[in-house]
C-alpha positions in Angstrom: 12.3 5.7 -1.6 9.0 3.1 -1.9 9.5 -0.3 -2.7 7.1 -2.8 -2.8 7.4 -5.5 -0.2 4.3 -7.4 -0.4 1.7 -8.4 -2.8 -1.7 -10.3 -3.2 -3.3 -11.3 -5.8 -0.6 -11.1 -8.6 1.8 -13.3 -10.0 5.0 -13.4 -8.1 7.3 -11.7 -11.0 4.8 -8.6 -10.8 6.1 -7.9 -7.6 10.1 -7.1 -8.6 8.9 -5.3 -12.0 7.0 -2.9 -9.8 10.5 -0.6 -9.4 11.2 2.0 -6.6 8.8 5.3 -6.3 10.2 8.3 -5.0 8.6 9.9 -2.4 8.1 13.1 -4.3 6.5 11.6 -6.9 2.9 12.6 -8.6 1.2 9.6 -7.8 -1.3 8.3 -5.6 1.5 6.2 -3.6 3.8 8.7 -3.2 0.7 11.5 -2.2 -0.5 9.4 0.5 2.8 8.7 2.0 4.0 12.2 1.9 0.7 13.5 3.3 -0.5 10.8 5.2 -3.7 10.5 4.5 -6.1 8.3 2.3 -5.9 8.9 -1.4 -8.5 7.6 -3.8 -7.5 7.0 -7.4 -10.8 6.9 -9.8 -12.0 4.3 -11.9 -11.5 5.2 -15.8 -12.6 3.0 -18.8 -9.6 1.3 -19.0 -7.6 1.8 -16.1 -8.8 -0.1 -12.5 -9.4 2.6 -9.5 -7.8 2.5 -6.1 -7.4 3.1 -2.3 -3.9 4.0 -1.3 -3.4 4.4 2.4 -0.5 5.5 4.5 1.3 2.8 6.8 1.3 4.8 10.3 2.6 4.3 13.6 4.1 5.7 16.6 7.9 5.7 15.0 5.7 7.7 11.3 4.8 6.9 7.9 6.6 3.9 6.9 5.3 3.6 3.3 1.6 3.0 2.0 -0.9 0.1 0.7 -2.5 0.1 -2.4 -5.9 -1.6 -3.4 -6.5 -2.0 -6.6 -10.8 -1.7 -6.9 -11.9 -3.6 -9.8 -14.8 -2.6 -12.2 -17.7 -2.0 -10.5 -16.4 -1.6 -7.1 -16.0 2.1 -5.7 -14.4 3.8 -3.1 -16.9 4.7 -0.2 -16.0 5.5 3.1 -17.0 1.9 4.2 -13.7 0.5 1.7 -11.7 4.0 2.4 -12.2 2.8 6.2 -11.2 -1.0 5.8 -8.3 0.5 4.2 -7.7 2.7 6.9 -7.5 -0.3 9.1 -5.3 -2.8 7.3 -2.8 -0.5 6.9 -2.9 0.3 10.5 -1.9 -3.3 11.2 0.5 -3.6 8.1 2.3 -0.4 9.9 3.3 -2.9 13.1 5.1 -4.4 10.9 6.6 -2.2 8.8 8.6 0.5 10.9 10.5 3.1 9.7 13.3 2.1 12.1 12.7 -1.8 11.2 14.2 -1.3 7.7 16.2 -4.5 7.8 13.1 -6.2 9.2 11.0 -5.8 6.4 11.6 -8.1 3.7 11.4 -11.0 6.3 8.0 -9.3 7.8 6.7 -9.5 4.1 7.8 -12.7 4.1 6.2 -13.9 6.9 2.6 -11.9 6.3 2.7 -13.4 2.4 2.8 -16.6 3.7 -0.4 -16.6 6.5 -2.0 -15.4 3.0 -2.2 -18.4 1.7 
């Protein structure tokens, strides 16, 4: 299963309300981890669009980040790219065989955030 293990940019509760996503799920978290590749999520009139990106490395897909793109802003390759990249780096720290690692990782990663 997903779980989120870091967040910027929300309030600290938002994080534990976010729940668990199964990986077979229809969404764009779930799509991008199973297929590992880049999903974009479209803007609508009331809903924010996003990048979701799949967290790989050398050890597989470990899970995926999610941008939230804010009115106005859209998905072109150039943010599609810079997502690409982060997630590469995120990945290092997030192996699939460093389960127990994680939550300190994301602990560690939230605070150089600030």
């Amino acid at each position: 299963s997903l779980r989120p293990v870091l967040a910027h940019g929300y309030a600290s509760m938002s994080l534990s309300r976010m729940g668990i996503i199964h990986p077979a799920a229809d969404n764009a978290t779930a799509t991008a981890f199973r297929t590992k590749s880049v999903v974009v999520v479209p803007a609508e009139v009331l809903a924010s669009g996003a990048v979701v990106a799949p967290l790989i490395s050398s050890e597989g897909c470990s899970g995926a980040m999610a941008i939230e793109l804010r009115e106005g802003v859209e998905a072109t390759p150039q943010v599609r790219a810079v997502a690409t990249i982060l997630a590469a780096q995120l990945a290092t720290m997030f192996m699939p065989g460093a389960v127990t690692t994680a939550p300190k990782a994301a602990a560690q990663a939230a605070d150089s955030l600030t």
